[in-house]
Backbone bond lengths (Angstrom), bond angles and torsions (degrees), N, CA, C in turn:
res aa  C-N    CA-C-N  psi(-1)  N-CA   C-N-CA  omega(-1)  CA-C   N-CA-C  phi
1 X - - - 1.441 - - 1.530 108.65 -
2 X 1.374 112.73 123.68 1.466 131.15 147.99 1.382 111.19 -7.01
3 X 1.671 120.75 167.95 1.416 127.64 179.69 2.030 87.87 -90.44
4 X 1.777 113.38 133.10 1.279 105.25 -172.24 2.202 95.13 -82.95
5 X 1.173 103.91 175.85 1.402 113.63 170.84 1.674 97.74 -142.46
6 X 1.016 97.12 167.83 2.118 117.77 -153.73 1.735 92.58 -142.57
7 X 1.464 108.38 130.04 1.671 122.56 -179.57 1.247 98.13 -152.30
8 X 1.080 110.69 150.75 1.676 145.87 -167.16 1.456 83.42 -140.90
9 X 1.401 116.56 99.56 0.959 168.85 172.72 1.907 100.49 -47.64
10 X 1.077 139.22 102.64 1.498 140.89 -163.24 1.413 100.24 -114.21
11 X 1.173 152.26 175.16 1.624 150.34 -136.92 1.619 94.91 -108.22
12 X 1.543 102.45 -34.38 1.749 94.22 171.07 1.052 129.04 -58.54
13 X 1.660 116.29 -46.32 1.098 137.02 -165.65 1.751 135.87 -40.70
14 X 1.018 105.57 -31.38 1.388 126.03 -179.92 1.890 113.78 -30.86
15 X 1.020 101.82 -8.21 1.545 99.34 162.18 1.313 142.64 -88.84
16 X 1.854 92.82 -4.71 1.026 108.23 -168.07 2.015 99.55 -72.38
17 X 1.233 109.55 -40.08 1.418 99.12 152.55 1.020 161.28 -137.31
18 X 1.830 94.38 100.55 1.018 126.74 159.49 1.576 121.01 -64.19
19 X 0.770 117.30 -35.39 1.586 121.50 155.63 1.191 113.68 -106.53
20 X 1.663 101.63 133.79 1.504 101.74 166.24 1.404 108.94 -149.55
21 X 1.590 121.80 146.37 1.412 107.47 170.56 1.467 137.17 -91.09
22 X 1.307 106.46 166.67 1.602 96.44 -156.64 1.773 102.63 -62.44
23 X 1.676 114.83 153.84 0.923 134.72 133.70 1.983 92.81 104.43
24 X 1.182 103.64 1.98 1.719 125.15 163.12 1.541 109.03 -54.59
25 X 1.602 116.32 -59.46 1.594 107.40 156.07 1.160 102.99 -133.13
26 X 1.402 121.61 -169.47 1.313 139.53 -126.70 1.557 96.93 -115.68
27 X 0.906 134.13 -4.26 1.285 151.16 -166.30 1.928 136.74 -172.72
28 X 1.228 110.39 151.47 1.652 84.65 -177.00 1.390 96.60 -79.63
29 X 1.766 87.20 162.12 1.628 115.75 175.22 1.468 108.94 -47.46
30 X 0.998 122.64 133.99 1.929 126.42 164.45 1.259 98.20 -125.94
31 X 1.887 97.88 112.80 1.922 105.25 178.87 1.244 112.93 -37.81
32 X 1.968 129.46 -38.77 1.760 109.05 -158.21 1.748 95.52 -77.57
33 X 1.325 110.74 -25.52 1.051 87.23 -175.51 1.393 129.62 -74.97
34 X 1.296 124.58 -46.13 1.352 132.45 139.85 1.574 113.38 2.67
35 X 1.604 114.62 -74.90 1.171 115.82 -167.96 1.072 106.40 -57.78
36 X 1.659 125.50 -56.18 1.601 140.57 179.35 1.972 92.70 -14.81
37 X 1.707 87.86 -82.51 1.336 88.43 -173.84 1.200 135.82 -46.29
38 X 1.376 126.64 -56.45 1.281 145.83 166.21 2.101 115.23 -34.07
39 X 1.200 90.84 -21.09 1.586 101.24 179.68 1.720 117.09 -110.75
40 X 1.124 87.15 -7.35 1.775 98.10 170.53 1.449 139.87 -74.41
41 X 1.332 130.41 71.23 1.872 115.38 -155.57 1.322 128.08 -33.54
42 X 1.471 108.43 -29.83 1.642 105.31 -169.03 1.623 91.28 -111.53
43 X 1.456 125.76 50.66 1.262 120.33 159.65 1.609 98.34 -137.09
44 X 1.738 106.19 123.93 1.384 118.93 178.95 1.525 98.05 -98.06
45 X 1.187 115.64 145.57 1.673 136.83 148.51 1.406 140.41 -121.24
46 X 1.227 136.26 96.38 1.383 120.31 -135.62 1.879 78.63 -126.42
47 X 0.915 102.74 134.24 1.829 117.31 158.68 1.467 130.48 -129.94
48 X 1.137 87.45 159.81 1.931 91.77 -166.51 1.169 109.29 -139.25
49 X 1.901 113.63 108.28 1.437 156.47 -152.24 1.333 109.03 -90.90
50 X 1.550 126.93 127.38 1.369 131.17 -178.46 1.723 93.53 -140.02
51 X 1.095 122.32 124.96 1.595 132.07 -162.53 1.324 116.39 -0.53
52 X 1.345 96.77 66.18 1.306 110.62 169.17 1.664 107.69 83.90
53 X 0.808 130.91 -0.10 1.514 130.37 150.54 1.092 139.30 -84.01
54 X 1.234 129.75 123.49 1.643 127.00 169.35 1.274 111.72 -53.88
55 X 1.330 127.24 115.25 1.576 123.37 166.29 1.547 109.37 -116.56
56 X 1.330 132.33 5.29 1.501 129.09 154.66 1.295 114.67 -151.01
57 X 1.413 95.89 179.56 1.714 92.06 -174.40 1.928 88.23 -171.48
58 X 1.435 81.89 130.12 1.619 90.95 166.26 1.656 104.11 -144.99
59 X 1.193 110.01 143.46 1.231 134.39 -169.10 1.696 127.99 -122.31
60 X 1.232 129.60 123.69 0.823 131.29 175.42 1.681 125.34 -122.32
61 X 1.504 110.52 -178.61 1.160 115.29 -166.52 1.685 109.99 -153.51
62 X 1.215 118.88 98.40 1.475 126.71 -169.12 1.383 107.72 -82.46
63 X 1.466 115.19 114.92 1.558 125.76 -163.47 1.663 95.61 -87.01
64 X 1.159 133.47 147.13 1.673 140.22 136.96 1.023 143.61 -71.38
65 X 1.136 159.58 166.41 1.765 139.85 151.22 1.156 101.42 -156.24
66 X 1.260 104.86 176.06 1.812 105.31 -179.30 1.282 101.43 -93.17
67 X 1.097 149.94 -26.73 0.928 154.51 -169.56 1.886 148.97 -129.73
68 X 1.624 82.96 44.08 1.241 97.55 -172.33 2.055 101.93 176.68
69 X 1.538 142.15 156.95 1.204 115.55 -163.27 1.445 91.37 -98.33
70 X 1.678 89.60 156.43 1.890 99.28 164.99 1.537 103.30 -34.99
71 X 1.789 78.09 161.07 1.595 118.25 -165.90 1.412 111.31 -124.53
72 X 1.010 118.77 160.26 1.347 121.44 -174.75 1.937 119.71 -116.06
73 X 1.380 113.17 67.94 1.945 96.41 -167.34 1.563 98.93 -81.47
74 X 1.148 95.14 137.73 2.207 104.72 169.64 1.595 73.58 -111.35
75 X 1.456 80.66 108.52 1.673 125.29 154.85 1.359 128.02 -87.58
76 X 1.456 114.92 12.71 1.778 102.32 -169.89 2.014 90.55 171.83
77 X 1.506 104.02 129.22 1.063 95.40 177.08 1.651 99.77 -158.75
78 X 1.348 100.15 128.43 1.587 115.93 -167.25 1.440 138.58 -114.06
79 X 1.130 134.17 52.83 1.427 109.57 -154.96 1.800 113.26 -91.12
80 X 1.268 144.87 177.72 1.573 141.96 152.76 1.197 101.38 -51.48
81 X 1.505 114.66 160.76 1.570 121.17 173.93 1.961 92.33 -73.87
82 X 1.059 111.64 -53.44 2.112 116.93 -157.53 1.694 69.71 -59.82
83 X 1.153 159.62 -67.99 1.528 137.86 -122.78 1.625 127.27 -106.54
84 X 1.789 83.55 13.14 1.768 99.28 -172.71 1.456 104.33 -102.55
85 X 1.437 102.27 163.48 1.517 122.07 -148.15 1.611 131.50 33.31
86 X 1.585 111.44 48.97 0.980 142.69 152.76 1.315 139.15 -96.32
87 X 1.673 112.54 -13.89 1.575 119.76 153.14 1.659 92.58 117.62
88 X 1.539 125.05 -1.94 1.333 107.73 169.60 1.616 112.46 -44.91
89 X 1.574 113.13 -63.22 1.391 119.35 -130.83 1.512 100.94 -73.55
90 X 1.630 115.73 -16.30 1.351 124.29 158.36 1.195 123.13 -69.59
91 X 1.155 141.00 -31.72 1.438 152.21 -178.98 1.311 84.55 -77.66
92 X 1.334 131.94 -57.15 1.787 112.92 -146.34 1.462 100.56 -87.20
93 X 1.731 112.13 -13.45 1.690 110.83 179.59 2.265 94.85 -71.87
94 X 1.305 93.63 -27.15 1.671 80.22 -169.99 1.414 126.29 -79.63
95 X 1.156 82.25 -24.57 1.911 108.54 177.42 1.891 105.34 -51.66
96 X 1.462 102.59 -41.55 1.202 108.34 -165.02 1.118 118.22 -101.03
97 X 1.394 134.05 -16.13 1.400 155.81 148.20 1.869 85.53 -49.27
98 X 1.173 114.31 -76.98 1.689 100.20 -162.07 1.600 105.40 -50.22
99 X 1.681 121.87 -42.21 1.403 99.72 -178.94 1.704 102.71 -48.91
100 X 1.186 126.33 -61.09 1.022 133.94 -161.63 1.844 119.46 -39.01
101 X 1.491 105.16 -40.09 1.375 110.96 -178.64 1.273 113.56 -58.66
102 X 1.697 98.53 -45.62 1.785 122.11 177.06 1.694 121.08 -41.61
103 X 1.353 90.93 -15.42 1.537 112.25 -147.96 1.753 88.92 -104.33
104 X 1.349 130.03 -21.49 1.399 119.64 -136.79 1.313 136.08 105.37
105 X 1.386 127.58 -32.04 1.079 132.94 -143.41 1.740 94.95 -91.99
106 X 0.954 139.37 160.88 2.017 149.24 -123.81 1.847 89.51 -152.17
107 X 1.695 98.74 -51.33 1.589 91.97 -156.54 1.743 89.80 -141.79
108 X 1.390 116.81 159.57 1.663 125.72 155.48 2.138 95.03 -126.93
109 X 1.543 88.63 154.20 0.785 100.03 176.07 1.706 97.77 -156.90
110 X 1.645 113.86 153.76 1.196 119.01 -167.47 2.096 100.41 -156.23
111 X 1.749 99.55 148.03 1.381 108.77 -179.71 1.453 112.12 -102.35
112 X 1.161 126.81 -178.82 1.457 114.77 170.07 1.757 88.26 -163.44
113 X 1.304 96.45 -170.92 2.101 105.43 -177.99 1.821 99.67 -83.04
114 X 0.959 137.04 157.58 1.118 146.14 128.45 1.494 123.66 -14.40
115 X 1.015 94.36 -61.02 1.964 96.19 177.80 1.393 114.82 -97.02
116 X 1.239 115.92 15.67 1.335 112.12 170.10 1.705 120.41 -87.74
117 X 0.946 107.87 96.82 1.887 110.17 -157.44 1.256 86.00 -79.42
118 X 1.435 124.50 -59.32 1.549 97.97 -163.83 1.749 125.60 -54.96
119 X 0.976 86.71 -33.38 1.568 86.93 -175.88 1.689 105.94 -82.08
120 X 0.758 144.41 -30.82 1.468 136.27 138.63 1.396 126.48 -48.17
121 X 0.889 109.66 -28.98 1.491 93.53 164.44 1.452 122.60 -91.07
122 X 1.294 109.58 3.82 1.768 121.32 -172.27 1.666 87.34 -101.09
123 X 1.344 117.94 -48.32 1.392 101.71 -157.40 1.868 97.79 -93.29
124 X 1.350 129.58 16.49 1.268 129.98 169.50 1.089 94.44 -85.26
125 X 1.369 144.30 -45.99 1.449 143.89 -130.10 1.921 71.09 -105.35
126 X 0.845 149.11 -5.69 1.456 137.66 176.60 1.663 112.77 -90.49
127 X 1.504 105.04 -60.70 1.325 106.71 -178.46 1.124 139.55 -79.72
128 X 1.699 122.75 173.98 1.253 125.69 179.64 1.576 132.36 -61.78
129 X 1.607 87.46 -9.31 2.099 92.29 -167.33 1.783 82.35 -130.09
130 X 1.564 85.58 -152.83 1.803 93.68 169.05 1.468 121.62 -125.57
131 X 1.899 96.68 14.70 1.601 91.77 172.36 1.614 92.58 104.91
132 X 1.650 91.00 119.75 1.707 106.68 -166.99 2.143 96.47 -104.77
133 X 1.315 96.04 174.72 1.505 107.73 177.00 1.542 106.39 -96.64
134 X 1.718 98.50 120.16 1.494 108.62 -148.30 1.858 72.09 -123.61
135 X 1.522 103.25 154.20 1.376 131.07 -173.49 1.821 109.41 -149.56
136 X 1.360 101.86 110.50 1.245 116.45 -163.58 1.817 115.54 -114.18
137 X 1.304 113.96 89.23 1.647 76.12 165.21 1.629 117.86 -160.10
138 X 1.078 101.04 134.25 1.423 131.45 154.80 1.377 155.29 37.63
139 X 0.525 145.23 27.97 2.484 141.35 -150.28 1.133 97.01 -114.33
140 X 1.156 113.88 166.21 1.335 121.79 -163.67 1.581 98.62 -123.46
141 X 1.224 141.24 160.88 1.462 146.66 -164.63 1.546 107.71 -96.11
């Protein structure tokens, strides 16, 4: 693998993927949505480029309140199967934590499945505890 490169993603940017490799997100790209995001202030997108390919993507979402400072949720986190456990998905979680500090934000915090070990064990080796009992659910709009 190529030397990787790391972007925080700016409202122009959206071309950057034009390529992407499989299994980076969960679905193909759909331009409105793209733009949606890409035009949003408190929505981060950070990707991580191997000759000209997207091979990760982590995403965030900077919460507000009245009463207490923005927050930081990583909402979305992607890497290729060939390019994992190579230190992207840490680099691109930090990349976006610093937009985030830049931003205000005090703390990030992020959920994942239960049986997802890898990603629990990536985001244990990050945080302050070892991961609280989180209760999630659902409705549709």
């Amino acid at each position: 693998m190529t030397e990787i490169t790391y972007h925080l993603l700016q409202s122009d940017e959206g071309w950057r993927l034009d390529r992407v490799a499989d299994e980076v997100f969960d679905h193909a790209i759909r331009p409105d949505c793209l733009a949606g995001l890409l035009a949003a202030p408190d929505h981060l997108l950070v990707v991580a480029v191997s000759d000209g390919l997207v091979v990760g993507q982590c995403a965030g979402v900077i919460h507000r309140h009245a009463d207490a400072p923005p927050d930081l949720c990583i909402d979305n986190l992607g890497v290729a199967p060939a390019c994992r456990r190579k230190g992207i998905a840490r680099a691109m979680i930090g990349r976006l934590c610093a937009a985030a500090r830049e931003r205000g934000c005090m703390e990030a915090w992020v959920a994942t499945e239960p049986d997802n070990g890898p990603a629990r064990r990536l985001y244990r080796s990050l945080a302050d505890n070892d991961g609280e009992t989180f209760v999630m659910y659902e409705f549709g709009l």
